[in-house]
C-alpha positions as a Markdown table, in Angstrom:
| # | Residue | x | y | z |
|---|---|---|---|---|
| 1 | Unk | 4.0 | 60.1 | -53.1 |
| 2 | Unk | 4.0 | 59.4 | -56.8 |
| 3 | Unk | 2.0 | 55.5 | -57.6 |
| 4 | Unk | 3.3 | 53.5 | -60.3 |
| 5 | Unk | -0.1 | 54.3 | -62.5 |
| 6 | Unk | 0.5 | 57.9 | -62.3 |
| 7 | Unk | 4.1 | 57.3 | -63.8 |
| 8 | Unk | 3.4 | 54.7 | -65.7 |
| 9 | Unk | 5.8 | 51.7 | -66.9 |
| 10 | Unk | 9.6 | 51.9 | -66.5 |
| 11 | Unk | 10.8 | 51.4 | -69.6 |
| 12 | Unk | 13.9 | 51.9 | -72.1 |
| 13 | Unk | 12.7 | 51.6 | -75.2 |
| 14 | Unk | 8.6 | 53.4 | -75.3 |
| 15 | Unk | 8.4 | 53.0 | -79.1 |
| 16 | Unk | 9.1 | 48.9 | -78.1 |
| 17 | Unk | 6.2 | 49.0 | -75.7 |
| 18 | Unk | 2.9 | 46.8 | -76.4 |
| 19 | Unk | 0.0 | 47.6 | -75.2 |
| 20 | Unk | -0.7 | 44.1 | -75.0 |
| 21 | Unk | 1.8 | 43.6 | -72.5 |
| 22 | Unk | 3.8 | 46.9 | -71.2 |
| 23 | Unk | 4.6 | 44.8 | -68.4 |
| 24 | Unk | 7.0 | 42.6 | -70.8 |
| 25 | Unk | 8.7 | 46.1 | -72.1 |
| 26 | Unk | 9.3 | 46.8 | -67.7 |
| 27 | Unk | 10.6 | 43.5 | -67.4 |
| 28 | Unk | 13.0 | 43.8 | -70.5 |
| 29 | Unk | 14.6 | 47.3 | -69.4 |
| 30 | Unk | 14.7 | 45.7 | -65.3 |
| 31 | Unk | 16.4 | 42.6 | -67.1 |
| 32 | Unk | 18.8 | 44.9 | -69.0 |
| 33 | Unk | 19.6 | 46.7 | -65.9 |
| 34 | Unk | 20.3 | 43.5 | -63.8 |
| 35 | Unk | 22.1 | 41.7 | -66.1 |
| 36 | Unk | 24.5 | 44.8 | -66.3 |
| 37 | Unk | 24.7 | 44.8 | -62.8 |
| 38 | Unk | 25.2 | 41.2 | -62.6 |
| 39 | Unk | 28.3 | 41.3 | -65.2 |
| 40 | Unk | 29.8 | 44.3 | -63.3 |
| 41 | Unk | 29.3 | 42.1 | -59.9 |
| 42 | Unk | 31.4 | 38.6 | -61.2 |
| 43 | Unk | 34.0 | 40.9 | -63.0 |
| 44 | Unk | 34.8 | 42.8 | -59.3 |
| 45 | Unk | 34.3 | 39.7 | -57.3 |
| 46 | Unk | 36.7 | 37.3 | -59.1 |
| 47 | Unk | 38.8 | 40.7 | -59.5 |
| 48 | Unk | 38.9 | 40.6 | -55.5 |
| 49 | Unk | 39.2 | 36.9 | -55.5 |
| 50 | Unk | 43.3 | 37.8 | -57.2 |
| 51 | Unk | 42.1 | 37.1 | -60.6 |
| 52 | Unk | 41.5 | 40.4 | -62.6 |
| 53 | Unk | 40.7 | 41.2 | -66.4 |
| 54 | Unk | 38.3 | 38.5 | -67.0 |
| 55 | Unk | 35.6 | 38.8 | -68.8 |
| 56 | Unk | 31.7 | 38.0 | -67.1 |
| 57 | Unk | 32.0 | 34.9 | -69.9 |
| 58 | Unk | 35.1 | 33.9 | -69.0 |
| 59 | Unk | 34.1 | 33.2 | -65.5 |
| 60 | Unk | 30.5 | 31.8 | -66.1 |
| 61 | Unk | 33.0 | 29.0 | -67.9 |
| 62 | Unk | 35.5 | 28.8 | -64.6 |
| 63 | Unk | 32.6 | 28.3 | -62.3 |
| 64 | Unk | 30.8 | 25.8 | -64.9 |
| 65 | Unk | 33.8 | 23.8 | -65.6 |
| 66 | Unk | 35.0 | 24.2 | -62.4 |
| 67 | Unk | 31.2 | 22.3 | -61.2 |
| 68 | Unk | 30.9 | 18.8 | -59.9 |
| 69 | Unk | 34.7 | 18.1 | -59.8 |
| 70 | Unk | 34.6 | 16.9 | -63.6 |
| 71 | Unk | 35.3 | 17.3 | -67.2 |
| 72 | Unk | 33.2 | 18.9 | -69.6 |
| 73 | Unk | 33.0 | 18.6 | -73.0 |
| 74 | Unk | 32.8 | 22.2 | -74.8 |
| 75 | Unk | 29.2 | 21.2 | -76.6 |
| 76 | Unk | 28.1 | 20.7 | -72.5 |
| 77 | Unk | 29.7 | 24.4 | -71.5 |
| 78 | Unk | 28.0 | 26.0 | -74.6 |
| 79 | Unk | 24.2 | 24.0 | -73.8 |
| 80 | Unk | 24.2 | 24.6 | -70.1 |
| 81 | Unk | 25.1 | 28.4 | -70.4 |
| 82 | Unk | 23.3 | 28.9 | -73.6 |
| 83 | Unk | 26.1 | 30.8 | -75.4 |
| 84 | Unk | 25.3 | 30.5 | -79.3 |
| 85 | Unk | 28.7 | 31.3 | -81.0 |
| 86 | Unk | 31.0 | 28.0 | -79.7 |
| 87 | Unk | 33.8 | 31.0 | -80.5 |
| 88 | Unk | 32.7 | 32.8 | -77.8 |
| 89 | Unk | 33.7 | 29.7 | -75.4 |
| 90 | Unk | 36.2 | 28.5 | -76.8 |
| 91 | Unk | 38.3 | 32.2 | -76.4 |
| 92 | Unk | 37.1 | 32.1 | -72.7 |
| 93 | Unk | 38.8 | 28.8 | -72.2 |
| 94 | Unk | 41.9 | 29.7 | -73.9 |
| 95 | Unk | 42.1 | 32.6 | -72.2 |
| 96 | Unk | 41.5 | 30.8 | -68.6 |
| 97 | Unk | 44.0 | 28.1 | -69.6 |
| 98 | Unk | 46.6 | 31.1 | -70.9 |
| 99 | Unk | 46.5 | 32.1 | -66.9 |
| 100 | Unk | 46.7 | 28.4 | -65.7 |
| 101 | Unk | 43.2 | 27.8 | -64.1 |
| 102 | Unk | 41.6 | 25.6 | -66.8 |
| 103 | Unk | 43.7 | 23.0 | -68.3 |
| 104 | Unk | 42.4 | 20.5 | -71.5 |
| 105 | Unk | 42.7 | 16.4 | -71.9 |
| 106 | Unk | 41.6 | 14.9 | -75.4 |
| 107 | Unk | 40.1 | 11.5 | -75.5 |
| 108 | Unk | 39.7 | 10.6 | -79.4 |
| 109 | Unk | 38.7 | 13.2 | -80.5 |
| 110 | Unk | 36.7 | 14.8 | -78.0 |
| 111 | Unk | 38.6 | 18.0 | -75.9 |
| 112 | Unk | 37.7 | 18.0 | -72.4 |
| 113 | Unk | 37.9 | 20.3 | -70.0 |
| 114 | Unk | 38.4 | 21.1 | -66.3 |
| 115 | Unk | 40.1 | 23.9 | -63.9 |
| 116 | Unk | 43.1 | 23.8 | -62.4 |
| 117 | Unk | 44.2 | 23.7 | -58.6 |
| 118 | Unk | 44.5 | 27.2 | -58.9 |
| 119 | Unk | 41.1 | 27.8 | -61.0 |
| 120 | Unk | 39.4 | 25.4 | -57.9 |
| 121 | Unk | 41.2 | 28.0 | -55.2 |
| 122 | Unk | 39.8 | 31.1 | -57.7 |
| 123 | Unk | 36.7 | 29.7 | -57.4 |
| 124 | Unk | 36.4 | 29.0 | -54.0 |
| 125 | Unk | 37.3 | 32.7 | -53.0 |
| 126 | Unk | 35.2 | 33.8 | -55.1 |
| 127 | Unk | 32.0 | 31.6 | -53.4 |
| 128 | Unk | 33.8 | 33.2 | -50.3 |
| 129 | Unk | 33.3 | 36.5 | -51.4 |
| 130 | Unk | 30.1 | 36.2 | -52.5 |
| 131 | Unk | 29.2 | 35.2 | -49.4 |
| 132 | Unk | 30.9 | 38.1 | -47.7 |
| 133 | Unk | 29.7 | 40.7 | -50.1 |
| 134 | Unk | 26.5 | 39.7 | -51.7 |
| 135 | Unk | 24.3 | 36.3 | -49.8 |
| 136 | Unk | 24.7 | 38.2 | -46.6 |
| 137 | Unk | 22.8 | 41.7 | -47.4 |
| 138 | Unk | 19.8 | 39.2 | -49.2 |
| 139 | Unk | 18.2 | 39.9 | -45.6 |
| 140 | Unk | 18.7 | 43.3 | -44.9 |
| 141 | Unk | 16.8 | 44.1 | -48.8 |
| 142 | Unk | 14.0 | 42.0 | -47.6 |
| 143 | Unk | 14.6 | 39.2 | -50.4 |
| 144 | Unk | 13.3 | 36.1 | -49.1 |
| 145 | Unk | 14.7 | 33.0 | -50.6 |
| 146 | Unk | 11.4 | 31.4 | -51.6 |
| 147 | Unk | 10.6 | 34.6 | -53.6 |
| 148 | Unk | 14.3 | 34.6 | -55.5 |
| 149 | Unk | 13.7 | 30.5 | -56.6 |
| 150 | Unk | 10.2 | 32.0 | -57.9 |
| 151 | Unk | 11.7 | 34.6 | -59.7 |
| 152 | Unk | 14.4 | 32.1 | -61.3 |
| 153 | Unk | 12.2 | 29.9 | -62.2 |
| 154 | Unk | 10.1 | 32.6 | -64.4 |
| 155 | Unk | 13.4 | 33.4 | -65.7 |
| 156 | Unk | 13.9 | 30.4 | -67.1 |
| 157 | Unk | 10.7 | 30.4 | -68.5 |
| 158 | Unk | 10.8 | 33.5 | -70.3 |
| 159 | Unk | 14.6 | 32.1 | -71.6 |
| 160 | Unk | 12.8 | 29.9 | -73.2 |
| 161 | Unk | 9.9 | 32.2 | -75.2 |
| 162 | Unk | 12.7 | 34.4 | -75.8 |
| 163 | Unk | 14.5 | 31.2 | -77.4 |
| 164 | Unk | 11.5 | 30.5 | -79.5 |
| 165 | Unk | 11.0 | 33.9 | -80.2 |
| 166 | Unk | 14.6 | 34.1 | -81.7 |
| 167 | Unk | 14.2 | 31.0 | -84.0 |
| 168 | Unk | 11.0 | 32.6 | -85.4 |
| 169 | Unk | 12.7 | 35.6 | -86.1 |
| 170 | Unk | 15.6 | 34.1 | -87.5 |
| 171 | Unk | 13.3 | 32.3 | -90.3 |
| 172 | Unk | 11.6 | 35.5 | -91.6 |
């Protein structure tokens, strides 16, 4: 059997790799991989749910606005899921009110939205799903629970350097 040393990192890009930290290079091409994975995941799922063609943004902003049984505001939508180009969320919402599971209310001049009775039933076989398809093999892979709110957690502190990282780019 092969050891990790004698391989070395697993990476995508080797010319980005630092030997100050090759571990960050691993954790970018493992990052790349899961969050392709990820996308491909929501896009079957609410596709099994009875809702096809959607786009992973466009159902990150069904299951956000469709959380806490309230309306959101679309400054709240783009904060909470970190999406940079307000365009971005505002097609996804057009697009999920287009196919009746997000509907909008304007108070001044605020727009506010929320899903639908059918988004809420999309949502909820989805979660259904989920449960079916991906929570119950968490076992069977040995992933403990404990270890997957670790994991999060230095997710969203690496969100955050990579944040910083981006606004000192962005000034050079």
């Amino acid at each position: 059997m092969v050891s990790d040393k004698e391989v070395g990192p697993i990476v995508s890009s080797a010319h980005l790799m630092s030997e100050q930290s090759p571990e960050l290079s691993e954790f970018e091409f493992a990052l790349t991989i899961v969050n392709n994975g990820f996308q491909r995941w929501m896009v079957r799922c609410m596709a099994a749910a009875g809702i096809a063609d959607l786009s992973p943004t466009d159902i990150l902003v069904l299951h956000k606005l469709n959380q806490q049984n309230r309306d959101k505001k679309l400054a709240d939508i783009c904060l909470v899921l970190n999406i940079e180009d307000t365009h971005v969320a505002i097609y996804a919402i057009k697009k999920l009110t287009k196919i009746g599971l997000v509907t909008a209310r304007k108070v001044g001049k605020e727009n506010y939205f929320s899903t639908t009775k059918k988004g809420e039933k999309a949502c909820d076989a989805y979660r259904q799903i989920r449960e079916r398809c991906l929570i119950s093999v968490l076992k069977p892979y040995g992933l403990a629970n404990t270890d997957i709110g670790e994991l999060a957690g230095l997710m969203r502190a690496l969100s955050g350097m990579y944040d910083q990282a981006a606004r000192a780019a962005a000034s050079l």
